[in-house]
C-alpha positions, 0 to 999 in steps of 0.5 A: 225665438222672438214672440210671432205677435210682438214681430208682426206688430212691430211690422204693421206700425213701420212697415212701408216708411210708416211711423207714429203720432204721438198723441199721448199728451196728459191732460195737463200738457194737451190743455196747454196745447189748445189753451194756446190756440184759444181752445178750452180743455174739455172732455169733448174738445180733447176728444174732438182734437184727437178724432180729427188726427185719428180719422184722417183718411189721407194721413193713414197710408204713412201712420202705422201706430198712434200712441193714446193717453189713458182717458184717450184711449177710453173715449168714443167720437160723437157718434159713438164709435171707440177711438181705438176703433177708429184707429183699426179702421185706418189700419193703425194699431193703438198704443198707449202711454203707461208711465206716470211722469217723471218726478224727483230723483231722491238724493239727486240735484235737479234730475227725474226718475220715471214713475209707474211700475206699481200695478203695472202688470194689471194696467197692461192686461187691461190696456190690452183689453181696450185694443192697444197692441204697444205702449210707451214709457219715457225716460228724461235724461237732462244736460247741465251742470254736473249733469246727468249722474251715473245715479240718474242714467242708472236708474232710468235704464233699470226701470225702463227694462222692467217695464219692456219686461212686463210689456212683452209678458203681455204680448204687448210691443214696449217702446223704449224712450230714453230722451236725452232733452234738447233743454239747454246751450250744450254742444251736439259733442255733448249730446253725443256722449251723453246719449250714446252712455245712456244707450249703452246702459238701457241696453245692459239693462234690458239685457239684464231683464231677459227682453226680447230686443227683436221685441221692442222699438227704441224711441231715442233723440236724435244726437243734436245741439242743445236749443240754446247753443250758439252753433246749431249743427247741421241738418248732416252733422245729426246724421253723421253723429246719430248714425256713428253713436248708434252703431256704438250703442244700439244692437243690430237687432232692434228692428227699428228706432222712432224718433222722438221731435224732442222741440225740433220744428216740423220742417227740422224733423222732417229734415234731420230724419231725412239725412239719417235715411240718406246717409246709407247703409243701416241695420235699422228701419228709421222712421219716427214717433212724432208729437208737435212735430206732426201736429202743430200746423193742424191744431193751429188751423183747426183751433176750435172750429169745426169748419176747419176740419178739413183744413186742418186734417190736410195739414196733418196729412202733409206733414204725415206725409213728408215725414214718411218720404224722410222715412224713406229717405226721398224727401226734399223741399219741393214737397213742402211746396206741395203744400204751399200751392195745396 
């Protein structure tokens, strides 16, 4: 029997075509973010970018979770108020990045193994402390040349597993972020079998480790051409090929895939999820789990003043918005519109 408190927490993040801001950018990604809008990265301007998303009333019908980062998840806005509080007023749960990068596969060529499990069990235990009811490791899987080794996969899968483990030990919902990168000129072909072997093996492993698959989220890219490849499929060919290298490779019992932007535009997301919506019968809810691709518009509005709050929050709302309609397969370009004419 699946675990009443990972089930109902899993429900309150996607239930509705809702979906989830990822928010966890290290410290060092997120001063790349504001440096490139002219911010500069400080406690109080990290925690100001993160309260304007957190805080916005009219992004919160359509963002059931939001995924936090370690210094985020600690942080109170100017008034004083805990983030994570603020996220529990607007009815989404908080989650948290508990991974600490990938760093070098030893014995590999250029490919990543993901880090984190040492004292992973007591950072759980305290992450649920501080109110996060999910958490998220991520898993980088490159495309090049004789690339990515069985080693690679392998090794990925083995300590994504043990880390779901550990999460549903705590009553805490793992997502699972095996991200096959868009980085490269490979074909969506490519893509496709390469992402369906890396499924294939995540899943053997979180079997292996006894994880409760009704239990978890997967986070997965979408199967689509590498950014560099001459002929770009599709917003329909993604769909078509997602769709068929799941049912390869995801069990019908996972409750629901989030996807991952992975580099896609904010209006190609939002595109390519509303294919896979619009495509038919399946066995799992897809919504999404969207970082620059939720974000990009209000950090480039916002850029620091704080007159343009508002602004900015309506820019989020919007994106928020159509991405849950994608969600729910209605979306269209009229609802860009929207925006436009706002």
């Amino acid at each position: 029997m699946s675990n009443a408190v990972l089930v109902s927490t899993i429900e309150k993040i996607v239930s509705g075509n809702k979906g989830i801001l990822a928010a966890d950018e290290s410290t060092n990604t997120v001063q790349k973010r504001l440096a490139g809008v002219g911010v500069e990265s400080t406690n109080e301007t990290r925690r100001d970018w993160r309260n304007l998303l957190f805080s916005c009333a009219d992004a919160a019908p359509f963002i059931g979770g939001a995924i936090l980062y370690d210094e985020t998840i600690r942080q109170n806005a100017a008034d004083g108020t805990p983030l994570t509080e603020i996220l529990r007023q607007h009815a989404i749960v908080p989650g948290i990045k508990v991974d600490t990068g990938a760093k070098h596969l030893a014995g590999s060529r250029n490919e990543t193994i993901t880090e984190g499990l040492d004292g992973l069990r007591d950072r759980l235990a305290e992450y649920r402390e501080l109110g996060a009811g999910f958490a998220k490791w991520r898993a980088v899987i490159n495309i090049g040349e004789g690339r990515p080794s069985t080693n690679s996969i392998q090794a990925n899968a083995h300590a994504l597993a043990r880390y779901a483990a550990l999460c549903q030990e705590a009553n805490i919902v793992p997502i699972v972020e095996p991200e096959v990168m868009m980085t490269g000129g490979h074909s969506i072909e490519t893509c496709y079998q390469v992402t369906e072997s890396t499924l294939k093996t995540v899943f053997s492993e979180l079997n292996m480790q006894r994880v409760d698959l009704e239990g978890i989220l997967l986070k997965p890219n979408m199967v689509i051409s590498g950014k560099d490849c001459p002929t770009q499929a599709s917003s329909e060919r993604v769909a078509e090929l997602t769709i068929r290298c799941f049912s390869h490779a995801v069990p019908a019992i996972v409750p629901a895939c989030v996807f991952l932007s992975g580099g896609q535009t904010e209006v190609q997301a939002t595109e390519n999820l509303q294919a896979i919506n619009a495509s038919g019968q399946i066995p799992w809810i897809m919504s999404f789990s969207y970082g620059r691709a939720l974000q990009e518009s209000a950090l480039k509005t916002w850029a620091g003043d704080a007159s343009k709050v508002d602004a900015a929050q309506r820019a989020y709302a919007h994106r928020a918005r159509c991405n849950a309609a994608a969600a729910g397969g209605t979306y269209n370009a009229s609802l860009e519109l929207e925006q436009d004419n706002a």
